[in-house]
C-alpha positions as CSV (number, residue, x, y, z in Angstrom):
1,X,12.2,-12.5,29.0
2,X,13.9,-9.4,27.4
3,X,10.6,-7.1,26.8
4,X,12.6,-5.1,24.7
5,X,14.6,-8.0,22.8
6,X,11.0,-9.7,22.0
7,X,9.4,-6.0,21.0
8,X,12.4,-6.1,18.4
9,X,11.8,-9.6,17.3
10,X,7.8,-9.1,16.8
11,X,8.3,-5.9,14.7
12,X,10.6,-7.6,12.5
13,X,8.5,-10.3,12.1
14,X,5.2,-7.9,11.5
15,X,7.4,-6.4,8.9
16,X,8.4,-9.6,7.3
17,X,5.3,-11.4,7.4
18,X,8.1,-14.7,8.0
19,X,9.4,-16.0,11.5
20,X,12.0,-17.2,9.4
21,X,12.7,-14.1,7.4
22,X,12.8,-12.2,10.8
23,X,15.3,-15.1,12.3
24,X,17.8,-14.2,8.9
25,X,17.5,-10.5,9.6
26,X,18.1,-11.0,13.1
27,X,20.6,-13.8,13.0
28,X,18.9,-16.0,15.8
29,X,16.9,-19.0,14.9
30,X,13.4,-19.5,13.8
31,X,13.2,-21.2,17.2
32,X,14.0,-17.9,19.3
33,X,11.7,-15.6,17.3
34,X,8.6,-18.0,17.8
35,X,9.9,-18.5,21.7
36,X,10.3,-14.2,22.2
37,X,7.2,-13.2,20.3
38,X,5.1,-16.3,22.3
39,X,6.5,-15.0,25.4
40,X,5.8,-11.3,24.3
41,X,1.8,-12.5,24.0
42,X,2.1,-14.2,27.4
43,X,3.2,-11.0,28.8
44,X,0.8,-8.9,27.1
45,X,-2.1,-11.5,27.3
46,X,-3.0,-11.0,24.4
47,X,-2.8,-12.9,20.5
48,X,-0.8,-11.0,18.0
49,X,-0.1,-12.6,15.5
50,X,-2.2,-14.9,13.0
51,X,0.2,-18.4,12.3
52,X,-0.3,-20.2,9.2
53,X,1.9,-22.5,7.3
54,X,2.3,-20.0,4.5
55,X,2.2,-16.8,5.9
56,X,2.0,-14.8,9.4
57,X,-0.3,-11.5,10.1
58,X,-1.1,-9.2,12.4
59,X,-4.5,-9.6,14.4
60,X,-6.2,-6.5,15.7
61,X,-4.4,-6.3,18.8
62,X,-1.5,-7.0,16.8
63,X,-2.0,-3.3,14.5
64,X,-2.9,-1.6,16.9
65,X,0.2,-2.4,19.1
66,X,2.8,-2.4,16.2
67,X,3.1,0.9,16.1
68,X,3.8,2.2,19.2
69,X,6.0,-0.9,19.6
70,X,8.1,0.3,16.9
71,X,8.4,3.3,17.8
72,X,9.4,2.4,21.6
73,X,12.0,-0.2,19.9
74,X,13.4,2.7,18.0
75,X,13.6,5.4,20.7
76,X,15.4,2.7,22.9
77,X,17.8,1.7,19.7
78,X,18.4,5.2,19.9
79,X,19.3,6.1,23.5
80,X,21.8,3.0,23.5
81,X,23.8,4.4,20.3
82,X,23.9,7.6,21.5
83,X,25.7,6.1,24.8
84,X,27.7,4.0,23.0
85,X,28.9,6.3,20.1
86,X,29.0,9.1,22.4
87,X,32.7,10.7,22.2
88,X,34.0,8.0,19.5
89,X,36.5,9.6,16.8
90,X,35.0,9.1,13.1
91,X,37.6,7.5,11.4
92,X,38.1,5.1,8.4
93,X,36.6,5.2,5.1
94,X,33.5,6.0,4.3
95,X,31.7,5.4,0.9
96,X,28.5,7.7,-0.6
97,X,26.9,7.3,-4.0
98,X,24.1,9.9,-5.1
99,X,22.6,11.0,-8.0
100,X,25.3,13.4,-10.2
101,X,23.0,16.4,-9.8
102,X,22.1,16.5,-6.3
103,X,25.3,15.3,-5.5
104,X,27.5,17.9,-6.7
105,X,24.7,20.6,-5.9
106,X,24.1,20.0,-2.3
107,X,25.6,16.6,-1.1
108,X,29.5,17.8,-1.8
109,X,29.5,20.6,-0.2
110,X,27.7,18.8,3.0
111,X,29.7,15.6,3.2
112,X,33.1,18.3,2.9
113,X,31.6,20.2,6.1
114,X,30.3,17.2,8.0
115,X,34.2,15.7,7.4
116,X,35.7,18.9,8.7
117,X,35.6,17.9,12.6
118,X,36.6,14.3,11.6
119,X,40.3,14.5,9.9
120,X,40.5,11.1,10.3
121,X,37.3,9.9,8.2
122,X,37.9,9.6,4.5
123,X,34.7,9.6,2.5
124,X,34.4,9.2,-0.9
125,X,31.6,10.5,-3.2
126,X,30.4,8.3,-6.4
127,X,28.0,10.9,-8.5
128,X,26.0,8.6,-10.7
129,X,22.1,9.3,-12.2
130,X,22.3,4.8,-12.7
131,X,20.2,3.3,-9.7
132,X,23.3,1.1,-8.7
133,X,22.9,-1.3,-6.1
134,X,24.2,-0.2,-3.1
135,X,24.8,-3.6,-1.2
136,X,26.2,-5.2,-4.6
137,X,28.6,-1.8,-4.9
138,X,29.8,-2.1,-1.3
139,X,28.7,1.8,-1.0
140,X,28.2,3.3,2.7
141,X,25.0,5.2,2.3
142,X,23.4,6.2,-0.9
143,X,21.3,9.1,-1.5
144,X,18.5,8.4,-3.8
145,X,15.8,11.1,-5.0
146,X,12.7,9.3,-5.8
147,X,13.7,5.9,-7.0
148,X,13.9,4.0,-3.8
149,X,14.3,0.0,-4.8
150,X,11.6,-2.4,-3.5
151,X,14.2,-4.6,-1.5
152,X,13.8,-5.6,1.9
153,X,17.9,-5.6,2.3
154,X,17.8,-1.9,2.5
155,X,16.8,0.1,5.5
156,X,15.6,3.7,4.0
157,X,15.3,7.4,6.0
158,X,13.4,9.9,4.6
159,X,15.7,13.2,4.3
160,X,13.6,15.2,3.0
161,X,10.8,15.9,0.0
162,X,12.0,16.5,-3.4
163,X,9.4,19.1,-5.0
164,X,8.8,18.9,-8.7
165,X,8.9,21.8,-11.0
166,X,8.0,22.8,-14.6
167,X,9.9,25.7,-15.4
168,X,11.1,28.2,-19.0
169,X,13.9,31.0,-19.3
170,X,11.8,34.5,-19.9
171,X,12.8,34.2,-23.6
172,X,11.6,31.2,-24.0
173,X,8.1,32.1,-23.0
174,X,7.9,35.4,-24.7
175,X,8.1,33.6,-27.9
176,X,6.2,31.0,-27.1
177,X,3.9,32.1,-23.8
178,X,2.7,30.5,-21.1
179,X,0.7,27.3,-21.0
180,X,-2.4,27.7,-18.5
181,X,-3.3,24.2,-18.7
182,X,-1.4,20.7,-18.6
183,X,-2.9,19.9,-21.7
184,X,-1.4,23.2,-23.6
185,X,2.2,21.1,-23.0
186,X,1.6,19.7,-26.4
187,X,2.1,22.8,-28.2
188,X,5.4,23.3,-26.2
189,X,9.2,22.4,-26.3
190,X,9.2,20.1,-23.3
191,X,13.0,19.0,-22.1
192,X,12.3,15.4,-20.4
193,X,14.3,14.0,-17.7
194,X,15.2,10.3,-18.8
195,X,14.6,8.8,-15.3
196,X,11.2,10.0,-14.4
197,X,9.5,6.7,-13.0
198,X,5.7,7.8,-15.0
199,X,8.1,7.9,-18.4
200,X,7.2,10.7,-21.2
201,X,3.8,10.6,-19.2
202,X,3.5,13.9,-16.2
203,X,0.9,13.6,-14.0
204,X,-0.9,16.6,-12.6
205,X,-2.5,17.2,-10.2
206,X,-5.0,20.7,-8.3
207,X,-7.0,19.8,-5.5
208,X,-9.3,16.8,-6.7
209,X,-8.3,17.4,-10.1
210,X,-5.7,14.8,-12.0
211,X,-4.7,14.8,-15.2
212,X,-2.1,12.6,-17.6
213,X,-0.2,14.4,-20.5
214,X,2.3,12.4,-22.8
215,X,4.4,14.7,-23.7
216,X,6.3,14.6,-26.9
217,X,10.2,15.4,-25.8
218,X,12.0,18.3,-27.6
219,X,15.3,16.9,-25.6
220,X,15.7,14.2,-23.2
221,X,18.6,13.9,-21.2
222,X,19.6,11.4,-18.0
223,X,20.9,14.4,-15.6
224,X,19.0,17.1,-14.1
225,X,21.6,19.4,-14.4
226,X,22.0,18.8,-18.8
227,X,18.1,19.7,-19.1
228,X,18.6,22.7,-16.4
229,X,21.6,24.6,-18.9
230,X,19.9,23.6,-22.1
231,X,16.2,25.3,-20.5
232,X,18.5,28.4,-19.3
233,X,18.7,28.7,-22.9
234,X,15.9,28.9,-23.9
235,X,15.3,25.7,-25.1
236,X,11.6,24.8,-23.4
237,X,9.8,24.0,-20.8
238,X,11.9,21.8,-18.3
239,X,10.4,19.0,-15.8
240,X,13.3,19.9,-13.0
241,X,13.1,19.8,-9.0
242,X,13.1,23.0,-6.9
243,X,16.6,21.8,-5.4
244,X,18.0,22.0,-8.9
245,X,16.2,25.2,-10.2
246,X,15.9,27.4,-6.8
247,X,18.8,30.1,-7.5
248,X,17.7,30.4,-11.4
249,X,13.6,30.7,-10.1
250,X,15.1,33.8,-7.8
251,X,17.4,35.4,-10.1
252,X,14.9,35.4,-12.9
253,X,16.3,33.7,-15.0
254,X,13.7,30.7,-15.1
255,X,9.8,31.5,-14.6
256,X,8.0,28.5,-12.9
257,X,4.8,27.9,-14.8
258,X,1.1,26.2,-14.2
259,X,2.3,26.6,-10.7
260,X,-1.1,26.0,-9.4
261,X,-1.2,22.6,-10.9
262,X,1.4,20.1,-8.7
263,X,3.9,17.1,-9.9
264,X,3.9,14.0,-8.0
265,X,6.4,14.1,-4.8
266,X,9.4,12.3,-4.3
267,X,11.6,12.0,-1.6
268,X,15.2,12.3,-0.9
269,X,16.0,9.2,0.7
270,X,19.7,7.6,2.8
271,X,19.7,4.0,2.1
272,X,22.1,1.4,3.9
273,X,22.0,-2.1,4.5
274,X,19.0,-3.5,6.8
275,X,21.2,-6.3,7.5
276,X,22.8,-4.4,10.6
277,X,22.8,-1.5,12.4
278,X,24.6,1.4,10.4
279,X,28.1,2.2,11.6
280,X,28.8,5.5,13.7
281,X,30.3,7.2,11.0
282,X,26.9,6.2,8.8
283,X,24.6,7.3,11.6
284,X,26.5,10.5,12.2
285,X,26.0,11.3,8.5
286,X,22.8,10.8,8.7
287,X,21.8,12.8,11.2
288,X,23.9,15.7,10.0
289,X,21.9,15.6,6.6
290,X,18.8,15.6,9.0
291,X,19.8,18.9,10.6
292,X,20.5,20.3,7.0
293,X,17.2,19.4,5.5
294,X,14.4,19.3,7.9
295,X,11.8,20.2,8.7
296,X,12.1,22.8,5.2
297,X,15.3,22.3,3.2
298,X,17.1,25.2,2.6
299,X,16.5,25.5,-1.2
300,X,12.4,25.4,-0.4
301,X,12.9,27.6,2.6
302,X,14.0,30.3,0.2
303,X,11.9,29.7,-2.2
304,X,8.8,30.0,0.3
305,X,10.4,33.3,2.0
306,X,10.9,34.8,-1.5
307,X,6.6,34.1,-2.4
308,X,7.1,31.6,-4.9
């Protein structure tokens, strides 16, 4: 038996609940999952996994070992492609989709740096705030912020956490003030991002504290980047994320506000086909946008060093 090659096998399967949907993911029979995973129990002498006609689950061995299974699986996963992809040219086309605002923000400027050492590569860039489907638009890698699709086809990383904001230009709130609550937004101008997964609903929270507001929208728009100008001048009180707002918080010309209360986080998340392992190209961009972002990304790093 391959120790490894049945680890593999049994976490797919924990994660699929389905022999068979681990045997399609893997592309081996039904047969060869049931014969690694029984051989895997042999070895271990121990039972982990419950069999039924209609579904699979973990017993207690079975939890407890999945995780440090997965983990060994992945660290091995990882020593292999760095061995393999070790000195290999990037070359070929390669083909990114993020949203328009983070996208031509952040994600331009690091794909065109990442592609410097690579004149061969030749990526291409889709901005789009639509939650297109990456496998049905052939796309590379796509960059989500919040929004991540519950599909099994799609393997997602975490990149990095995308930190909500409320936010006013300084003339805004002189003729208006400040709310101190989540409850004074109904007296406001509130500019609503169109996308926002709760709707005209924010949700608040403060320690054990949440609260719900429907707020009525003064000016809704699909793009982060329409509602940033239009607050800028003076419009209201804009729902934005720190990645978007950072510069504008520092140079004064937006004032974050109830900044004790905080907005639910999202991530910004890579997302590529589960189907197979991502290309070296795919993995190489991958890890470059790790080393950009973590563990603070730059835009909250400044943020924090400035005291906000």
């Amino acid at each position: 038996m391959d120790q490894l090659r049945a680890m593999e096998i049994f976490v797919e399967v924990a994660r699929q609940r389905s022999f068979s949907g681990a045997a399609r993911r893997l592309g081996i029979t039904r047969a060869m999952v049931s014969k690694n995973v029984l051989a895997l129990e042999e070895k271990l002498k121990a039972r982990l996994l419950h069999r039924s006609t209609r579904d699979v689950s973990l017993t207690d061995v079975g939890q407890a070992y999945l995780e440090p299974c997965a983990l060994a699986v992945a660290q091995a996963q990882e020593a292999a492609r760095v061995v393999t992809h070790a000195g290999i040219e990037l070359a070929g086309p390669l083909r990114i989709q993020a949203p328009s605002s983070f996208g031509s923000e952040w994600l331009a400027d690091a794909v065109a740096r990442f592609s410097l050492p690579h004149p061969q590569l030749t990526p291409s860039l889709h901005v789009d705030d639509a939650l297109l489907d990456p496998i049905e638009h052939g796309f590379d890698l796509t960059i989500r912020v919040g929004g991540i699709p519950d599909s099994r086809a799609l393997a997602i990383r975490p990149l990095a956490p995308c930190v909500g904001v409320l936010c006013a230009a300084p003339a805004y709130l002189a003729r208006w003030g400040k709310p101190s609550s989540p409850e004074d937004l109904h007296r406001h101008q509130c500019l609503h991002f169109s996308h926002l997964t709760g709707g005209i609903a924010w949700h608040f929270k403060r320690g054990d504290d949440e609260t719900t507001v429907r707020v009525t929208p003064a000016f809704t728009a699909n793009n982060g980047l329409v509602l940033q100008h239009a607050a800028l001048r003076g419009l209201g009180i804009v729902y934005t994320t720190t990645f978007l707002a950072w510069r504008d918080i520092l140079e004064g010309r937006l004032v974050p506000v109830l900044g004790e209360w905080s907005l639910p986080l999202n991530h910004l998340s890579a997302l590529y086909p589960a189907s197979r392992q991502p290309s070296p190209k795919v993995r190489a961009l991958i890890d470059f946008l790790l080393v950009e972002y973590q563990p603070v990304p730059p835009w909250d790093k400044a943020l924090s060093e400035a005291g906000f």
